[in-house]
Every structure is written in C-alpha cells, then in structure tokens.
Short mmCIF file of the C-alpha atoms (twelve columns), coordinates in Angstrom:
data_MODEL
# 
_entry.id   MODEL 
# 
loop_
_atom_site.group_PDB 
_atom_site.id 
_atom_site.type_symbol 
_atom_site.label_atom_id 
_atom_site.label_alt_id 
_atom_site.label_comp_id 
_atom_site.label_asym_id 
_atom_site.label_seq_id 
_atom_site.Cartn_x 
_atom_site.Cartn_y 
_atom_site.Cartn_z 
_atom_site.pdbx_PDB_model_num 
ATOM 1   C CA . UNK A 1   176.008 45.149 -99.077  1 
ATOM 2   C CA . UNK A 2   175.889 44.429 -102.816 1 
ATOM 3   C CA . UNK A 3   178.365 42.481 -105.300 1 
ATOM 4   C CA . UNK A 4   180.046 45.011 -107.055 1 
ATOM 5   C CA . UNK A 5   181.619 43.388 -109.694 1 
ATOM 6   C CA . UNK A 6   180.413 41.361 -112.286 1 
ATOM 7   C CA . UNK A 7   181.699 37.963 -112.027 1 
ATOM 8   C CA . UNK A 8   183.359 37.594 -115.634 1 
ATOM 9   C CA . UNK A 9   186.207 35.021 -116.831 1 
ATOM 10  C CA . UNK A 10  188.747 37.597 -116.948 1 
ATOM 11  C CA . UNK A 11  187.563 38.546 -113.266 1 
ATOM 12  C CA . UNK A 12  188.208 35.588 -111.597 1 
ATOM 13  C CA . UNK A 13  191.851 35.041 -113.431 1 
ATOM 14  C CA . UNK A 14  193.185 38.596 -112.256 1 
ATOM 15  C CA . UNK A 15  191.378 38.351 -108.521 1 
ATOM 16  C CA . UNK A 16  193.222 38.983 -105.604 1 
ATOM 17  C CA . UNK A 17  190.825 36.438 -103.941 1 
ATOM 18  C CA . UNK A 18  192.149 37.778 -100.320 1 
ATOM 19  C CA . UNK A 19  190.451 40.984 -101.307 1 
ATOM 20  C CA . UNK A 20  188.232 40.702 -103.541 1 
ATOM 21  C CA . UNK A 21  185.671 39.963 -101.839 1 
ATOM 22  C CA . UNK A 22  186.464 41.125 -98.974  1 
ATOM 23  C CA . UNK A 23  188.916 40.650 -96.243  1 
ATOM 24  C CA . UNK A 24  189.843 36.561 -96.531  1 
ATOM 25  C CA . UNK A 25  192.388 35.724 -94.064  1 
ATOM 26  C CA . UNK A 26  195.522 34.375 -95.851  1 
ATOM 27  C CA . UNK A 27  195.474 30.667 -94.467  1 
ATOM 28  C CA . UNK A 28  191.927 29.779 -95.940  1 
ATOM 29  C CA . UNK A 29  193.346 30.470 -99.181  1 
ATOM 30  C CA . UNK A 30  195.342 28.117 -101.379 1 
ATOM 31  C CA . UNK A 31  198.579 29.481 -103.131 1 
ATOM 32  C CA . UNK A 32  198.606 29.991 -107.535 1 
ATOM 33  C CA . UNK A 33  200.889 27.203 -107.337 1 
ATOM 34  C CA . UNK A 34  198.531 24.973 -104.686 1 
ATOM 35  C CA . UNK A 35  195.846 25.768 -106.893 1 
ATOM 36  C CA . UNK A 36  197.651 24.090 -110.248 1 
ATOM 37  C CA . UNK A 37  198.774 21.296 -108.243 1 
ATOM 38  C CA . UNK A 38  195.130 20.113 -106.872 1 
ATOM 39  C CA . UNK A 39  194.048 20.926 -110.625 1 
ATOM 40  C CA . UNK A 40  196.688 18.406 -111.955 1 
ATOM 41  C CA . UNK A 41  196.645 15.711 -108.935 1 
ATOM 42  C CA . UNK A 42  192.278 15.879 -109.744 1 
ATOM 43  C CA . UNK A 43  192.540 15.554 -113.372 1 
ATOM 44  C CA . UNK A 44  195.515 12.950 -113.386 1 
ATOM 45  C CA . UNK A 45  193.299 10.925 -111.394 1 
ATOM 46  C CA . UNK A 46  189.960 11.330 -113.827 1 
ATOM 47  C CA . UNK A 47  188.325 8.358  -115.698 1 
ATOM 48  C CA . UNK A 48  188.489 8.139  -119.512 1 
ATOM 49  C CA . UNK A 49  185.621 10.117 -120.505 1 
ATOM 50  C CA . UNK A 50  183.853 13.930 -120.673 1 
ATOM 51  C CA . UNK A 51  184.104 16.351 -117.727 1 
ATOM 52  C CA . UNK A 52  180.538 17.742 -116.843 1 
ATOM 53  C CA . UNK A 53  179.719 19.795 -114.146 1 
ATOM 54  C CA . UNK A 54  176.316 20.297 -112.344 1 
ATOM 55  C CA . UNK A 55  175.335 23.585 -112.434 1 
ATOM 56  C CA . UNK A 56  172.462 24.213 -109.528 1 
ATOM 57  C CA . UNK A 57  172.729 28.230 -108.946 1 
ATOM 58  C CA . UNK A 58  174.449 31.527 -110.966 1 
ATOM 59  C CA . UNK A 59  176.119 29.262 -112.716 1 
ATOM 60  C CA . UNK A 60  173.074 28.162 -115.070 1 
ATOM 61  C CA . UNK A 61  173.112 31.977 -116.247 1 
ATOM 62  C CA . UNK A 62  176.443 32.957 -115.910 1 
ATOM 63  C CA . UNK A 63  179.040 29.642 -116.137 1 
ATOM 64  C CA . UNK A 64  181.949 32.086 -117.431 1 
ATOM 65  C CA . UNK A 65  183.030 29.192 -120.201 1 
ATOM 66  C CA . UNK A 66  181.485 27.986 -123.371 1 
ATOM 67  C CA . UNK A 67  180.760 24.436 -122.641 1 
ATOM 68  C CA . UNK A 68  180.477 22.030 -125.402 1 
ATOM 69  C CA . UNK A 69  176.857 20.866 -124.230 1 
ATOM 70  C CA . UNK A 70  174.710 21.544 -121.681 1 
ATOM 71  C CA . UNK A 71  171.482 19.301 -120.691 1 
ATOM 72  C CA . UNK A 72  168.892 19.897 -118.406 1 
ATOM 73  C CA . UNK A 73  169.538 17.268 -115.395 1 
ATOM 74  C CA . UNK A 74  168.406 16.345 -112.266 1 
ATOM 75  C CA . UNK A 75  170.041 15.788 -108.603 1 
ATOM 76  C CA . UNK A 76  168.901 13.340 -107.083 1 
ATOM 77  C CA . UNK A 77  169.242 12.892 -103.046 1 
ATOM 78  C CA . UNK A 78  170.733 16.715 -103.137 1 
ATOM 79  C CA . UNK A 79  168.524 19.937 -102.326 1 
ATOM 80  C CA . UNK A 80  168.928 23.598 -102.489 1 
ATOM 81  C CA . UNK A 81  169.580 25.139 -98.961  1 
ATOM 82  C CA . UNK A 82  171.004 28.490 -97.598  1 
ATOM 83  C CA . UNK A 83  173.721 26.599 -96.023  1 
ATOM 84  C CA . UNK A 84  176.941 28.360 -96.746  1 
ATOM 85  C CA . UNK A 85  177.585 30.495 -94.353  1 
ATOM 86  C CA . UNK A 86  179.887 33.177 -95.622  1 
ATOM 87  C CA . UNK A 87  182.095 36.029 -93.502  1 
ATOM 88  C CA . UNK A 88  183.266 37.837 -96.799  1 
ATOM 89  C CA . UNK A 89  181.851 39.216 -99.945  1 
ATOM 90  C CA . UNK A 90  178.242 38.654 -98.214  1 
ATOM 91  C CA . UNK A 91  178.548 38.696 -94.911  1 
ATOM 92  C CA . UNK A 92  181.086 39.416 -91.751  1 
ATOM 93  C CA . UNK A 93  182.120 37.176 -89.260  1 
ATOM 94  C CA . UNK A 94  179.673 39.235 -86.665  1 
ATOM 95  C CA . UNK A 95  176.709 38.809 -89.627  1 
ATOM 96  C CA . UNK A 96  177.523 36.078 -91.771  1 
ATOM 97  C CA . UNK A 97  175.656 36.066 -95.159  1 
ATOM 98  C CA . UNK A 98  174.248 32.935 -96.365  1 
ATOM 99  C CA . UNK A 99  174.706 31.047 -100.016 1 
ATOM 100 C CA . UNK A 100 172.538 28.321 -101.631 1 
ATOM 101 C CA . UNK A 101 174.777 24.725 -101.548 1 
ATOM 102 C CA . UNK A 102 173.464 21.253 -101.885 1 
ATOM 103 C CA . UNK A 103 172.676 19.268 -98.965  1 
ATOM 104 C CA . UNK A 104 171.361 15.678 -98.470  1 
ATOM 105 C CA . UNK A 105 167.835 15.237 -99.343  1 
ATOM 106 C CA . UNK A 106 165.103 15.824 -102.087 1 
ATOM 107 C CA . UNK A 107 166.376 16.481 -105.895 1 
ATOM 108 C CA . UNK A 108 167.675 19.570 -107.386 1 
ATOM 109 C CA . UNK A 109 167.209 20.759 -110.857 1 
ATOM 110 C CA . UNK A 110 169.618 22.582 -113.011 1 
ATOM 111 C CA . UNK A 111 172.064 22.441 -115.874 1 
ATOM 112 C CA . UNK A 112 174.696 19.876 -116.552 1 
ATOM 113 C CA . UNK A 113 177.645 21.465 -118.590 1 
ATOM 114 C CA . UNK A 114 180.237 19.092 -120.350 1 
ATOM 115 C CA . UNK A 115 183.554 21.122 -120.437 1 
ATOM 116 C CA . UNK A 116 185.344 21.036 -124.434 1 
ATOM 117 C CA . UNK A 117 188.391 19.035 -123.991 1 
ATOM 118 C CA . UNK A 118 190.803 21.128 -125.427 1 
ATOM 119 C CA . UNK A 119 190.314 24.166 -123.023 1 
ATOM 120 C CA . UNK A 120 189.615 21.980 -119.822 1 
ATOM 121 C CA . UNK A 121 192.581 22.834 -117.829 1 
ATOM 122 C CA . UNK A 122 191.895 26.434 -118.241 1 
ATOM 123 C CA . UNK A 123 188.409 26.090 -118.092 1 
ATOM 124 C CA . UNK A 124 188.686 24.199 -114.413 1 
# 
C-alpha cells in the first residue's frame, strides 16, 4: 500500500479527510467548524510571544508553510518510536500500519520552525 498523493498545502485544505486516506469513520473526525473553534480557543489562550513548532519526521522536508526561521533543536526526554498505530492511509484495522511519534525517553533531533505571524491562523 503506498501514499498516493503528495502531501501539498493545497492538499490538505481541499481533503475530504474521511476519505482521503482511506475509510475514517465519521466520529473520529472533527467538523470544519470544530476544527476553527479548537484553532481559536488554542490560540486565544497562547502566551505573548512566537509560535514554533518541533518538527521530528516528514515535516523537516516537507512542512507545507514557509516558516519565518527554522533552527536545528533538540528534544529532550522525547524519542522516536513506531508508536502510532494507524487503521487508514497505512494500515487496516485487521493490519494496522505503524507511524513514528514521540514517546517518553531519550532526546530527539529535528527542526524547530517559528510560524510568520501574519499567516499563523492559516498556517495552523
């Protein structure tokens, strides 16, 4: 089973995500308008300063924004493991396919990105 498309910007506004990457049943997903309101309720919420976002996996080579800087940084207490256990897009529920996340432990390396302020609502 291989990703068929490539996972672009313009992807990932237009996505059905129920289908797109397979069969996601509908109560695991979050409505457009659920989606907006977690956005605002998270960002209403954030401290006085830049955005970043530690980048461990594809994102380091394919982020899908232009971030206004981007460092080399390192995780501490958080390693790489093939812990997400996925039933669509790389797996089934009979098969499951698996997907790098952090867990506790160790250090990670990879790229922190610090979002531009003036697109970071879309950008999120």
């Amino acid at each position: 089973m291989g990703f068929k498309v490539l996972l672009t910007r313009d992807f990932l506004q237009k996505a059905d995500c129920g289908t797109s990457f397979g069969c996601i049943e509908e109560n695991l997903l979050l409505t457009p308008q659920q989606r907006a309101d977690s956005l605002n309720q998270t960002l209403s919420r954030r401290p006085d300063s830049p955005v970043w976002v530690f980048g461990y996996g594809s994102l380091m080579w394919n982020p899908v924004f232009t971030p206004e800087e981007a460092r080399l940084a390192t995780l501490s207490g958080w390693q790489r493991a093939f812990c997400l256990r996925l039933t669509a897009g790389r797996g089934t529920a009979t098969q499951p396919g698996r997907m790098l996340a952090l867990t506790p432990g160790g250090k990670t390396t990879g790229i922190a990105f610090r979002f531009p302020e003036a697109s970071l609502h879309e950008d999120l």
